[in-house]
N, C-alpha and C positions, 0 to 999 in steps of 0.2 A: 587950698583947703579941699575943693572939691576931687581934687588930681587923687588926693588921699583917701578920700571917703569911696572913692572910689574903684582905689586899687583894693582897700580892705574891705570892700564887699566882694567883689571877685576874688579875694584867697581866700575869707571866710565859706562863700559857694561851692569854690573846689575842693576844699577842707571835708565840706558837709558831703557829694557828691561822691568822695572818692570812699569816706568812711563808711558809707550806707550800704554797701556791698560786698560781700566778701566770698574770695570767689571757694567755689564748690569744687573740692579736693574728690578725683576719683581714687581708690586702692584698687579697683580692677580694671583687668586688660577688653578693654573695648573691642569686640567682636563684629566684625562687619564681614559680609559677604562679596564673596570674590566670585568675577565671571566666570561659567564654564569654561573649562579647556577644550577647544573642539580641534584635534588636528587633523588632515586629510590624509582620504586613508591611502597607502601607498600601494603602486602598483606594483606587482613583482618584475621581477627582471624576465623580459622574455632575448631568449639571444640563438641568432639562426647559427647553424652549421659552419664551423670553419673547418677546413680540407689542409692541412698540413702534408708538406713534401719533404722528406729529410733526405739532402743530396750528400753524397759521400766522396770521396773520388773512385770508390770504387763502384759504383750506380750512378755515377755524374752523366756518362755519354745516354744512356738509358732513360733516366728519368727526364734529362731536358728534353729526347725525341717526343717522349709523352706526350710532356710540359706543351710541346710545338703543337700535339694536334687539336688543344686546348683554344676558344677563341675568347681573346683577350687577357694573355695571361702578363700578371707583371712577378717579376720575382724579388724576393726580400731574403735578405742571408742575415745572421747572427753567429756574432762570436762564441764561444762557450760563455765567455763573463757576459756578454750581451745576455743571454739565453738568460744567467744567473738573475743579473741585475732584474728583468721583465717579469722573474720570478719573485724574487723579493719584492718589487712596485706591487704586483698584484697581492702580495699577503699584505702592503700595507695596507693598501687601498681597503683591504677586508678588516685589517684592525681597526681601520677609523670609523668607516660604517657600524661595526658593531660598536664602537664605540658612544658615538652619534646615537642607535638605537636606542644604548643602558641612558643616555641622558632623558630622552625621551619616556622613557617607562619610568624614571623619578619624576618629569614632570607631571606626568598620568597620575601616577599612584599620591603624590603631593596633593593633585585637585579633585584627587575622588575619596581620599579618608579627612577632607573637611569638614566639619561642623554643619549643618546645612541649618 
């Protein structure tokens, strides 16, 4: 008997407990403020002098003697499609940087026409 009286107080309590509050509906978009964006500011590219030799067979005997009175010199040849291919590497290399850049100036202009 008591087992009873005592579960039907505790369902009657939570009954009453859960009825007494109801919750508060928003219709608008809650607005909170987001951290500055602060990104660092980049350096520009600084890039020293490179001295390009283009050997031919017909300037080969000639520009090697050059080459020789040069101290420390190492030599690097390219195929034509080599030549190509270093060409295209570097337009990519420039297509993703700018690309990289445009992402970046969305995330700029996203956290400076916020709400403040």
């Amino acid at each position: 008997m008591l087992n009873k009286i005592i579960i039907i107080s505790s369902v009657s309590l939570l009954l009453a407990g859960c009825a007494a509050k109801q919750p508060k509906i928003i219709d608008k978009p809650v607005l909170y403020e987001r951290p500055e964006l602060v990104l660092p500011k980049v350096q520009p590219v600084t890039q020293s002098k490179v001295e390009w030799v283009v050997i031919t067979a017909a300037n080969a005997e000639e520009k090697l003697n050059y080459l020789k009175t040069k101290p420390n010199v190492t030599y690097f040849a390219l195929t034509a499609q080599g030549y190509q291919n270093l060409s295209m590497n570097v337009a990519e290399l420039r297509r993703y940087i700018e690309q990289q850049n445009a992402v970046v100036a969305a995330y700029q202009a996203y956290y400076a026409n916020l709400p403040k």
